[in-house]
C-alpha positions as CSV (number, residue, x, y, z in Angstrom):
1,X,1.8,12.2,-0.5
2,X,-0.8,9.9,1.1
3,X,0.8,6.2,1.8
4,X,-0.6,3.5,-0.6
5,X,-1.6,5.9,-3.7
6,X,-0.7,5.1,-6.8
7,X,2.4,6.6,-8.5
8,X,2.1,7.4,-12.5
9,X,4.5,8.6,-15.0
10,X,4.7,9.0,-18.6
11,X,8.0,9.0,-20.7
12,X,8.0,10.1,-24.3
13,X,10.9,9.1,-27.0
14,X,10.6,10.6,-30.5
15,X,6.7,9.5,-30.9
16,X,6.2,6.6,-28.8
17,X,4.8,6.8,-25.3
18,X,5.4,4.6,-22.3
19,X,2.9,4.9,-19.5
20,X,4.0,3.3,-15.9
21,X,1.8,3.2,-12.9
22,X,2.8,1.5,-9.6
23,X,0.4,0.3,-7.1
24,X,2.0,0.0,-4.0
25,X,-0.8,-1.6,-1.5
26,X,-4.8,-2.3,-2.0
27,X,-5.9,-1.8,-5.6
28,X,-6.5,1.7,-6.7
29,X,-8.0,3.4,-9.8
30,X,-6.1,6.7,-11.3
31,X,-7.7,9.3,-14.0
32,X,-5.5,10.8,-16.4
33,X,-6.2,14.0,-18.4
34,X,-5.1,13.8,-22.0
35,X,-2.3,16.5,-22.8
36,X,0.1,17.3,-24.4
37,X,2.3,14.8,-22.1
38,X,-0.4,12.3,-22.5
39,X,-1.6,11.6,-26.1
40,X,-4.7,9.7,-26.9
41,X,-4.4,7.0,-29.0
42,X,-3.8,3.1,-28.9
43,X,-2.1,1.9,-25.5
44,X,-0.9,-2.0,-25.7
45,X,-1.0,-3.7,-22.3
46,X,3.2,-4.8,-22.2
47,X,3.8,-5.4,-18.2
48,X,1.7,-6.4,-15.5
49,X,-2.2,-6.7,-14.3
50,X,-4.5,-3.6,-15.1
51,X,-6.9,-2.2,-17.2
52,X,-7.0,1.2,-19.4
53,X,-10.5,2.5,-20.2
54,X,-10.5,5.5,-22.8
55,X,-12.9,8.2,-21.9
56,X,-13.8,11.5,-23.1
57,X,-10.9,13.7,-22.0
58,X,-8.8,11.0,-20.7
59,X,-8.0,7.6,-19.2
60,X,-9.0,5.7,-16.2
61,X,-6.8,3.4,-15.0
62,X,-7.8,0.4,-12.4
63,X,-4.7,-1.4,-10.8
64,X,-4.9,-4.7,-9.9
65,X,-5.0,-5.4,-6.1
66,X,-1.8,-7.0,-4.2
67,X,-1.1,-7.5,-1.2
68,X,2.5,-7.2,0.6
69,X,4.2,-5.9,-2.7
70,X,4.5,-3.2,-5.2
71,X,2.6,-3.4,-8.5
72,X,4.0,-2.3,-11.9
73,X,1.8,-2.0,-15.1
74,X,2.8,-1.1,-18.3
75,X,1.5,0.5,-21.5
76,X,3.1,1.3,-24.5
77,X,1.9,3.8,-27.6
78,X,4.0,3.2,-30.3
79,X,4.5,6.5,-32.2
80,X,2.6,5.9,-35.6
81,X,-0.6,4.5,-34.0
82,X,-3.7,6.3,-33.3
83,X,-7.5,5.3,-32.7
């Protein structure tokens, strides 16, 4: 794992979806297949700096830059919403 890159992970309870991504030096932009592990729908912005860009297939993700500390940003899909 190359030093810097971003680190993403998706947790799912019942229906509703919780999408983390830390940015750990720089600002960095992550693409995201929709599966089966990541739904497509109607992410709300709960935690931190960053913007979420629906695309055909996917998500982009672009991280706000920081320098000398970690990033977290947070989106949330609660389980009865979709686009």
């Amino acid at each position: 794992m190359r030093r810097g890159r971003p680190l993403v992970f998706v947790r799912t309870y019942q229906r509703e979806q919780v999408l983390v991504a830390l940015q750990r030096s720089g600002s960095g932009e992550v693409e995201l297949p929709y599966s089966p592990l990541l739904r497509e729908g109607k992410w709300q912005l709960v935690e931190g700096e960053g913007e979420r860009v629906a695309q055909e297939g996917g998500l982009r993700l672009q991280l706000a830059a920081r320098v000398g500390q970690r990033v977290a940003v947070t989106w949330v899909m609660p389980g009865n919403v979709a686009e």
